[in-house]
N, C-alpha and C positions, 0 to 999 in steps of 0.2 A: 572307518572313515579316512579318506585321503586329506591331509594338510598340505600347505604351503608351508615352504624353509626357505632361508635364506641358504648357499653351501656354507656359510661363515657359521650358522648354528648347527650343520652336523659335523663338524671337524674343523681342523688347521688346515689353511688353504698356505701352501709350500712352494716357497719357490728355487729355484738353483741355481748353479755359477759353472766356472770352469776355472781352476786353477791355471797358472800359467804357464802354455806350452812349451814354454825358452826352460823350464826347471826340470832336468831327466828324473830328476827322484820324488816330483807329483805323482809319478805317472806307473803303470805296471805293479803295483799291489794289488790287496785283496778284497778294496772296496769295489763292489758295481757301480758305473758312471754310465749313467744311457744319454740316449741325446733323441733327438725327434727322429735322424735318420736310421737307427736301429729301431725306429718302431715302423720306418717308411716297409722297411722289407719283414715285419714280422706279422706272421698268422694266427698266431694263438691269443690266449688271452693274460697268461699267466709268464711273468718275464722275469729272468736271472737275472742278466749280465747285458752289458753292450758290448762293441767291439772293443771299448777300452777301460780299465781296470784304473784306477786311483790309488795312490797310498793315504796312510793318516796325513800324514803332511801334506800332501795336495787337500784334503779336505779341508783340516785345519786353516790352509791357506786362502780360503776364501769364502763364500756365504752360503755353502751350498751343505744341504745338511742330511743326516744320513736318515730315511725315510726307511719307518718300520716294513716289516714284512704286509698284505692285506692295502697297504695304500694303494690309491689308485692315480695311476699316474694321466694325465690329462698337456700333450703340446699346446702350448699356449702362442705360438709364433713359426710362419715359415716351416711348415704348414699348419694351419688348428685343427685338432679337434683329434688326433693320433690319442689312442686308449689303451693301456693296459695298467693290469694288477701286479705289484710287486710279489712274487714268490719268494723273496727273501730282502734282509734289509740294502736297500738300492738310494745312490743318489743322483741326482739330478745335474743337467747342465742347464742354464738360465731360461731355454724354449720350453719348460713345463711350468704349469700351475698344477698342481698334487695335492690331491683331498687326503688328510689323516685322518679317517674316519672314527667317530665314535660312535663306537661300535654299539652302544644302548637306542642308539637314534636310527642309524643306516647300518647295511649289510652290505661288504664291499662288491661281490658280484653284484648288486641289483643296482649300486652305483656305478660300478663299468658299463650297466648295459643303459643305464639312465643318460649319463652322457654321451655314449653312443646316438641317442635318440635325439637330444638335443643341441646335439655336431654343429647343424647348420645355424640355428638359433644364437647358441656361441660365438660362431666362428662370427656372424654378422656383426654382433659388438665390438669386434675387431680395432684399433684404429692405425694410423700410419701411412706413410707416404711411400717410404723406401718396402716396407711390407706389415701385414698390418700383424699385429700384435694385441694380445685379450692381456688385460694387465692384471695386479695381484686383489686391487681394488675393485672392477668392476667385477673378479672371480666370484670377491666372496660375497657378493651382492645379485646375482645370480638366482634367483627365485625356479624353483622346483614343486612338483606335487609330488608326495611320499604319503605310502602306506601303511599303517601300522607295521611294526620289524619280521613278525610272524608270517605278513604277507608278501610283504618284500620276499622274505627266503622261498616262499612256494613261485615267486612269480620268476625267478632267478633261476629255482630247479626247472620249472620250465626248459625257460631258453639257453640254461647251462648245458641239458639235456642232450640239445641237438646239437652242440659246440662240441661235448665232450664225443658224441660220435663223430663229427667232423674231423674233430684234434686226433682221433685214434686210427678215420681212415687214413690220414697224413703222416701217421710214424706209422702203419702198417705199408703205404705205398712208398715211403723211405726205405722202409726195411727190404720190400721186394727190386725196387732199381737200384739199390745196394750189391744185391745177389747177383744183378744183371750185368753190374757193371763190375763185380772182381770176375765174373766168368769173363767178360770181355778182354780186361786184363790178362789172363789166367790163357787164354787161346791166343794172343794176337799180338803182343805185348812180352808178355813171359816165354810163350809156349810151352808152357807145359805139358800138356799131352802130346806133345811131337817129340818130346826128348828123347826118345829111342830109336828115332828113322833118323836120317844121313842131313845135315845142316850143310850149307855152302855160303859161300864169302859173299857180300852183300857189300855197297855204298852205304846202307844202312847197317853194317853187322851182318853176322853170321845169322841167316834166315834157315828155318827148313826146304830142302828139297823141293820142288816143282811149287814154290812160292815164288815171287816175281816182284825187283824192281816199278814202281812207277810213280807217277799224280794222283793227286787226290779226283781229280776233273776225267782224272779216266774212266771213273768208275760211277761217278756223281754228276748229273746234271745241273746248271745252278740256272733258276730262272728267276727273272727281275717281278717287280709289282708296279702296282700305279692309282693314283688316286682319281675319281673321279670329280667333274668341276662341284667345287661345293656352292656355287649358287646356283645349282639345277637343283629344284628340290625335286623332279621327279628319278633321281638320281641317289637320294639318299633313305632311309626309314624303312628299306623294304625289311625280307627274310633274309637273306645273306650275311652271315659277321662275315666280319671286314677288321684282320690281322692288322696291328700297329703297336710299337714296342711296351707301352702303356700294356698291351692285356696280357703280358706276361706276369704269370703269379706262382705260386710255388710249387705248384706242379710240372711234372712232364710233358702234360696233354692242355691244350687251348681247346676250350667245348663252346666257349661265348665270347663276345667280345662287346665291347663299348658303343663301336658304330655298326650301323647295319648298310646293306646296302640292296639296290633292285634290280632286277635283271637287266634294267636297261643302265643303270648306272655299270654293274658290267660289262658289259657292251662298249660304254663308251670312258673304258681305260684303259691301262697296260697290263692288269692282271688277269691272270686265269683262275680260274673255278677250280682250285686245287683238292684232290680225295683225301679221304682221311686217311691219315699217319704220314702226310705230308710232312715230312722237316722244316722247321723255319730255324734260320738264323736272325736276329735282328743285329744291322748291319751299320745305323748309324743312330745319332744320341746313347741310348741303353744298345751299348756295343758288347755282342758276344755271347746275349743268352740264345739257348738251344731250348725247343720245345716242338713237339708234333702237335698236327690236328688233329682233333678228338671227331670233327665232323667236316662237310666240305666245307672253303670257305675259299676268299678272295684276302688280298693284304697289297697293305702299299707299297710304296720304293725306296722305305727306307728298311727292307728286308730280305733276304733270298729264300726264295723256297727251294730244297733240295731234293731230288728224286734220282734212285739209284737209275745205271745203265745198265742195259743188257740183262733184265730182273734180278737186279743186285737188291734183296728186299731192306724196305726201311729201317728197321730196326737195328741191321748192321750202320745204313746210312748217318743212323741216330748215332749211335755210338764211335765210329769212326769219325763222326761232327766235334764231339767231344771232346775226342782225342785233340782233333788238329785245332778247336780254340785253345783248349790248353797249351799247347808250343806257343801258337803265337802270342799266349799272353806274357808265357815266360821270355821269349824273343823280346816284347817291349820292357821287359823289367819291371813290372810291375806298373808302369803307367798306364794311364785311359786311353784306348783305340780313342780318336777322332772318329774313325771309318774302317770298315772291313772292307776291299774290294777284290773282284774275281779273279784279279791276278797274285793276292793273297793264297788263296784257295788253288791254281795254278801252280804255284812256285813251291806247295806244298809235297816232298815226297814221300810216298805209304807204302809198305810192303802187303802185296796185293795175294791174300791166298787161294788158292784154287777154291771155285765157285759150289763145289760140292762143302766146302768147307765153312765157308759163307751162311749155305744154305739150311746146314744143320746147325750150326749157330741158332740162328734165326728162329727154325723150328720149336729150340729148347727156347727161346726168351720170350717167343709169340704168349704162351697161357699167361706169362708174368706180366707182362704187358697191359693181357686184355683184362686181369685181375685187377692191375690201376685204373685201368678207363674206366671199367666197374664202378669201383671203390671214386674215385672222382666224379663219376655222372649222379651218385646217389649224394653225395656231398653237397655238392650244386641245389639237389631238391632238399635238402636240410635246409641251407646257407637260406635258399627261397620261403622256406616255411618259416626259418627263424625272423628272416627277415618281413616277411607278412604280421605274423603275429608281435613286434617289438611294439608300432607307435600303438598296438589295439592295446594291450598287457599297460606300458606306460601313459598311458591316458584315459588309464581307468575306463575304458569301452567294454574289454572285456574283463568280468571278474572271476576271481579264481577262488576255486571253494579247496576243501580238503583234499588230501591224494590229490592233487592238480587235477582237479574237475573245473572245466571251462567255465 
């Protein structure tokens, strides 16, 4: 039988601080300190570390307390409703409210995916004017249906199930653009395989032989996007995704996106119906990531789509993309683009190697390539199964017998 709980009856509802930034010796030990925005870009469900580390004294120095392994961490503020499970002991910066579960009552996956389900419910208790904020009191007051603990874990192994296939095509398609990208190094970068034939003087260094000075734009086309008017509604909801910095996610490949668009909303923009393994750059706000399209699609203008010249094939285009956002990020020293624009990309110079060279490249990283698109399209149908089956599982619609029989 399912009951109702209070969160305050299945554990310590947690909350955290931030030691103060003016102190250098808070800060770089060997405590975990997450914040809401390392959970903005994380995929998985299970969390180490954030980008920044604590010492005892930073701890010590403030309210924030060091949260067993198995908690589950829960943003409380700016933005709600960010989920994951500590993988080791982690603490907190003041944007979470954190369940320490006990563990005779709840099972911490089946509470990661319980407040997954109840995100928006959450987030709407919210209160604030500058941004709204779930506070510590109204957390633990938070009313839930739970299943006996036995079923909890079958209904977890579930949906753990299809995460943990998820999680593993993501360090399997890590693992392969990994490969892709030291051979790209390794030919174009290093030259390694040319160290035996004859090199000549370069503006860039000493290049191989019948390799050639020039732009980035001589070999790359860059073309603009555009948004169609959003009070046409026969303009928006069609079949078409419709690219915008937002639906970049941790993959190499875009297969979906957030807006859709109609052939006549096409029609009446600045973008084209771009093929797949299209290049995107996104050019303005989320400055600088790189991604292909997984299928056709259309994007706005705050992006470039890039496609090679003269069948310069994408995949080089991808990679040499790469390449030149990383200069220019080191060019700006570490600061945030404003804006990438095409004279950016212009002022960019590449050493350019002959097109036979290009093209076996290409040849060798095309299987690696279509092994992620693979591996990402079937992820997608997990991601959709899991996510079909979450509100059915947590709202007891459907029940789960032994061996997770439906």
């Amino acid at each position: 039988m399912w009951a109702k709980y209070k969160l305050s009856e299945l554990g310590a509802i947690v909350g955290g601080a931030t030691p103060s930034t003016s102190v250098e010796k808070y800060y770089g030990g060997e405590i975990a300190w997450v914040t809401p925005k390392d959970l903005s870009s994380f995929s998985g469900r299970y969390i180490e570390c954030g980008e920044r580390n604590i010492t005892e004294e930073g701890l010590n120095s403030c309210s924030a307390q060091l949260l067993p392994a198995g908690s589950v961490l829960f943003s409380s503020r700016a933005p709600i409703g960010y989920v994951a499970i500590a993988k080791n002991p982690i603490a907190t910066n003041q944007g979470f409210k954190s369940l320490v579960p006990d563990t005779e009552k709840v099972d911490s996956l089946f509470m990661y995916y319980l407040l997954k389900y109840n995100k928006n419910r959450i987030e709407a208790m919210g209160s604030g004017t500058t941004f709204k904020e779930v506070s510590g009191a109204t957390m633990k007051n938070i009313e839930v249906n739970l299943p006996p603990l036995a079923e909890q874990k079958r209904i977890a192994g579930i949906l753990g199930a299809l995460d943990d296939k998820i999680e593993l095509n993501r360090r399997i398609n890590a693992n392969l653009e990994e490969q892709a990208q030291a051979l790209f190094k390794s030919w174009f970068v290093d030259f390694e395989p040319f160290r035996d034939g004859p090199f000549v003087d370069s503006e860039l260094g000493k290049i191989p032989q019948g390799w050639k000075e020039g732009n980035y734009t001589d070999i790359v086309e860059i073309r603009g996007g555009g948004t169609p008017k959003t009070d046409m509604q026969e303009y928006w909801n069609g079949n078409i995704p419709f690219f915008s910095p937002k639906d970049v996610g941790a993959g190499c490949f875009i297969l979906d996106t957030e807006k859709h668009i109609t052939a006549k909303g096409l029609e009446n923009c600045n973008s084209s119906l771009f093929q797949p393994n299209t290049v995107f750059i996104t050019a303005r706000g989320t400055v600088g990531k790189v991604v292909m399209s997984g299928t056709e699609m259309a994007m706005n203008q705050t992006n470039y789509a890039l496609l090679g010249k003269q069948n310069i094939p994408q995949y080089y285009v991808y990679h040499i993309t790469l390449q030149l956002v990383g200069r220019l990020l080191k060019k700006a020293n570490g600061a945030v683009f404003n804006a990438i624009t095409t004279r950016d990309f212009a002022c960019e110079q590449i050493v350019i190697p002959p097109y036979s060279t290009i093209k076996h490249f290409s040849d060798i990283v095309k299987p690696i390539y279509e092994n992620i698109l693979l591996n990402e399209v079937q992820s997608n149908r997990l991601s959709a199964l899991r996510d079909t089956l979450l509100p059915k599982l947590m709202s007891s619609e459907l029940s789960v017998k032994n061996d997770y029989e439906l």
